[in-house]
N, C-alpha and C positions, 0 to 999 in steps of 0.2 A: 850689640847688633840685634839677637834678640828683641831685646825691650824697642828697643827703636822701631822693629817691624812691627810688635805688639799697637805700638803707639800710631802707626799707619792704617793698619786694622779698624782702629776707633775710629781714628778721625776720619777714614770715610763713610762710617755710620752716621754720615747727615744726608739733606735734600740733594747738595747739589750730587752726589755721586749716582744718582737715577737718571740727574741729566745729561751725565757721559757717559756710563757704563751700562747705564739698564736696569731694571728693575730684577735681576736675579743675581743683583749684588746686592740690594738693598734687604731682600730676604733671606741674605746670609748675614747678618750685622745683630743679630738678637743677641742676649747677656748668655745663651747656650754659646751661641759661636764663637762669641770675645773668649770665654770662660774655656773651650776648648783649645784656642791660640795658645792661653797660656801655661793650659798644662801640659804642651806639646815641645818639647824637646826640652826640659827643663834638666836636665842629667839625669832620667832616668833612663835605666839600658834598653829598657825598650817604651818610649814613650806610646802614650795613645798618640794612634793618628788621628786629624779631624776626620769628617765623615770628606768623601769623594770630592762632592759639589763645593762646601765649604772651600777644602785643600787647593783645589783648582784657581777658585775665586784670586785666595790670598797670593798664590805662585803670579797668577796674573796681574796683579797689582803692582809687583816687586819688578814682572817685567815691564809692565808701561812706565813705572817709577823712573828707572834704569835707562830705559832708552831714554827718560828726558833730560835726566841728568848729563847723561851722553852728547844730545842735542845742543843743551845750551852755548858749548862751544864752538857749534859746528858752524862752519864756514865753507863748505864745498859748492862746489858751481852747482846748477841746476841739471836733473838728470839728463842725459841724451836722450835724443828720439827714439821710439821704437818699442814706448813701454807701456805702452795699448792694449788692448784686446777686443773684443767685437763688441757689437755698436747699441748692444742690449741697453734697452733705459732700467733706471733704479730711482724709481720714485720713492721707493719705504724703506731705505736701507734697515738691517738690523745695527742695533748700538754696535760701536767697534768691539766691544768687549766680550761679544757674543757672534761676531760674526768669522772669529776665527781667520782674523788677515794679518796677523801679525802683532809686534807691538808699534805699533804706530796709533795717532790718534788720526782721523778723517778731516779736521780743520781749525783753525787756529783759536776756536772758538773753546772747543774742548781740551785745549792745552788751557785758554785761560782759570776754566772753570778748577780742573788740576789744580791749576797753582795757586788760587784763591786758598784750596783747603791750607797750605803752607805755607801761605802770607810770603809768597814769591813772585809776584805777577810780574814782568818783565818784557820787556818789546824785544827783539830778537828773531836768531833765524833757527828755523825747524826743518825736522821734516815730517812730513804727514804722506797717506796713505790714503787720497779718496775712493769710493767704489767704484770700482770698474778699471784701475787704472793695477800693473801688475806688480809695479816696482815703485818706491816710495819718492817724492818729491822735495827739493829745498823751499823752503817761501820765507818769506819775511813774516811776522806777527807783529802787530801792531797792537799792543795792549794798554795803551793808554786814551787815545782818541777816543770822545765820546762811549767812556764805559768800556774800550777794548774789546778783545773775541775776532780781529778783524787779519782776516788772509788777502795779504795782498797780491794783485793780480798783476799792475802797473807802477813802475814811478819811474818819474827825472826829478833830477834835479843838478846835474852838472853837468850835464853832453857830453859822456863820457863813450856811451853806447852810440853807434847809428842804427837810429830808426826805419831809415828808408830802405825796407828788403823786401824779398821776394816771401811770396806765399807761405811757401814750405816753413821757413822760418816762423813767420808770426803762428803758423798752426802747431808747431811744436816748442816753442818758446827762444826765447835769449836775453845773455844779461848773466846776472847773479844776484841772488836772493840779499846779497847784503850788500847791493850795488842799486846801478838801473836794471829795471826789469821787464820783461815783459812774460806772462809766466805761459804762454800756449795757449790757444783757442783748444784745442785736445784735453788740455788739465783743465780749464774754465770749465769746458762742457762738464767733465766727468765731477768736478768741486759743486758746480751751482747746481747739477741736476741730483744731489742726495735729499734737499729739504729744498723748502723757498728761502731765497736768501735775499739780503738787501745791501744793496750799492753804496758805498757809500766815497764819492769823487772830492779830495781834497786838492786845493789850487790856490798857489801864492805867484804874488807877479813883483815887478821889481822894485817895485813900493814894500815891500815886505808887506803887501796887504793881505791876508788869506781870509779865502771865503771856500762853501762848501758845500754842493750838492749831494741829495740824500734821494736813495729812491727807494721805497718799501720793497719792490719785487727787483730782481735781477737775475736772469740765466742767458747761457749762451745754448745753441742747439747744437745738435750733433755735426759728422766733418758732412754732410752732405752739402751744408753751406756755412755752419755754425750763426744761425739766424740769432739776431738780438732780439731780447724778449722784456723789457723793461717797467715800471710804472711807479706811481706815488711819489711824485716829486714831490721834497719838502728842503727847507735852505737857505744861501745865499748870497751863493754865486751865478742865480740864476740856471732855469731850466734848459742843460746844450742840446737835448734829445728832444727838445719842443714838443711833449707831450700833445700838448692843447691846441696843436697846431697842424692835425693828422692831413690837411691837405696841400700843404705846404709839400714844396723838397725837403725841407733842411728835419720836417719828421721823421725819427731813426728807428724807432721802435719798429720789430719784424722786419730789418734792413738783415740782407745776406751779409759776412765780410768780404772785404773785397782790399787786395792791397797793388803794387805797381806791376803784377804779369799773371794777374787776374782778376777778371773783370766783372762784377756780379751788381753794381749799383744801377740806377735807376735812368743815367746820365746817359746821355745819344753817346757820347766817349766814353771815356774813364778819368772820374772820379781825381784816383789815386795815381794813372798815367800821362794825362793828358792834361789836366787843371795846371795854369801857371802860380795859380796860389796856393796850391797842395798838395803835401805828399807825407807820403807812411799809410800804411794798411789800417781803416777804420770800416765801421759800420754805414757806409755811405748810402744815402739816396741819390738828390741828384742838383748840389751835394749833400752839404751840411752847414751846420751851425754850431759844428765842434767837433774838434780831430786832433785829439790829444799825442799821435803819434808823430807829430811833424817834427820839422829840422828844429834843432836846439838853436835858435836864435838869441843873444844878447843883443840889448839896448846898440851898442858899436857893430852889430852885425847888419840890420834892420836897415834898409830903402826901400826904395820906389817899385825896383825890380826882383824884392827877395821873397815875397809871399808870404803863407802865413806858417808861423812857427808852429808850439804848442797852442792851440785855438780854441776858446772858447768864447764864444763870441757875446753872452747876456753877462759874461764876467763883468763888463764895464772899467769906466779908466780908460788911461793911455796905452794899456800894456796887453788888453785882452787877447789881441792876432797873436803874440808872443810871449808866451808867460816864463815865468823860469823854476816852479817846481810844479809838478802835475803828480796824485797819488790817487790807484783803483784800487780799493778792495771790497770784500765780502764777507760776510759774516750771516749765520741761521736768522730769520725775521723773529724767530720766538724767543732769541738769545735774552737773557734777563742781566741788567746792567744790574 
């Protein structure tokens, strides 16, 4: 057990441990420090302790370690409402490792980087601890797609969830992080508003054709509206948020959320209540050119009079009104594949 911790020790004396923990682990890692790990508790009655700072370091490795080990299996539902706290922004967080929130890591980005050191990288559910938020979250990790690091925010892909709910809901989430999901306008804010982070919208339709929009910037705003804040399309599935298109309606960028019993789009109605072609809580103007939360539609579900499903509308093909898998997540812009 020893040697195994010894061997933890080392191996986070590389680069990537600065990029999850901070640079006041990285200045515990000298051949003093290694040197003092191992002559600490070796059977002598009274071993030397490392020095304070060092000791601290190591304990806290052992517990982020611990808790992941922990996680790998974890399957529980996504937290309940009510694990907020006030509406303070945190644009600079400190690394988790210094900010003293527990052992959790802040995004699925930093579990990847983790598991890199232990040649473990793995898609799975966690849970994470963004700033601001009081009590720790389930998410899915996605660590394969384009280089991994990625916390997802959204997915379908069997209709198993209904989409079409009231506010409250879409503000504090529903689903299950190893299911459909939708993870909370409340967690978005508090996940996207630690760094810049970038979008990245996977979509297959019944063609099993999948295509993929990518946006360099992505956050949500606070609950006053949880405003979209978007940009840097790159892809191709086609731009749904029509960047290039700011005078158009179906431009979504700075759209309030608005879902079916409230009403914040651009539209003489609503959007999300009123539209016979849509429904589920999206980022609407007046409307849109893409609303991923709509009714789970199949090819044998689909007429004249059903509207549009999951929608992305520059998707292209037969199936765009209706797709059959839709995936949101997020990941730091600086993350290094």
């Amino acid at each position: 057990m020893l040697r195994g911790l010894q061997r933890i020790g080392a191996a986070l004396c590389v680069k990537a441990v600065v990029e999850v923990f901070g640079s006041a682990l990285w200045k515990g890692c000298g051949r003093e420090s290694l040197r003092a790990r191992e002559t600490y508790g070796q059977g002598n009655e009274n071993p030397e302790q490392p020095d304070s700072e060092d000791g601290q370091i190591f304990d806290l490795i052992k517990k982020f370690l611990s808790r992941e080990i922990e996680d790998q299996t974890d399957n529980d539902n996504p937290e309940e409402p009510g694990n907020v706290d006030g509406e303070t922004a945190h644009t600079d967080p400190a690394p988790p490792a210094l900010s003293k929130r527990g052992n959790y890591f802040s995004d699925c980005s930093e579990i990847h980087t983790a598991q890199t050191l232990y040649h473990t990288v793995s898609s799975g559910v966690h849970k994470i601890l963004p700033v601001g938020l009081t009590s720790p979250i389930s998410v899915y990790c996605d660590q394969t797609t384009d280089g991994g690091g990625w916390t997802v925010i959204q997915r379908r892909f069997d209709g198993s969830i209904d989409f079409n709910r009231p506010y409250d809901d879409y503000r504090y989430g529903f689903g299950s992080s190893n299911g459909e999901q939708w993870l909370g306008l409340e967690n978005m804010y508090r996940l996207t508003n630690q760094h810049t982070y970038t979008l990245y919208v996977q979509l297959e339709d019944w063609n099993s054709v999948v295509k993929y929009a990518k946006y360099s910037s992505f956050s949500v705003g606070s609950s006053s509206n949880y405003r979209l804040s978007v940009g840097g399309y790159s892809g191709t599935a086609g731009d749904g948020f029509y960047l290039s298109s700011s005078s158009l309606k179906y431009y979504l960028s700075g759209q309030a959320f608005s879902a079916r019993d409230v009403d914040r789009d651009a539209y003489s109605g609503s959007c999300a209540g009123d539209q016979r072609n849509i429904a589920g809580g999206w980022w609407y103007n007046s409307c849109c050119g893409s609303a991923l939360n709509g009714p789970y539609l199949r090819p044998s579900d689909r007429t004249s009079h059903s509207g549009n499903g999951i929608y992305w509308a520059p998707f292209g093909g037969s199936y765009w009104p209706y797709l059959k898998k839709s995936k949101m997540m997020v990941r730091p812009a600086n993350f290094k594949t």
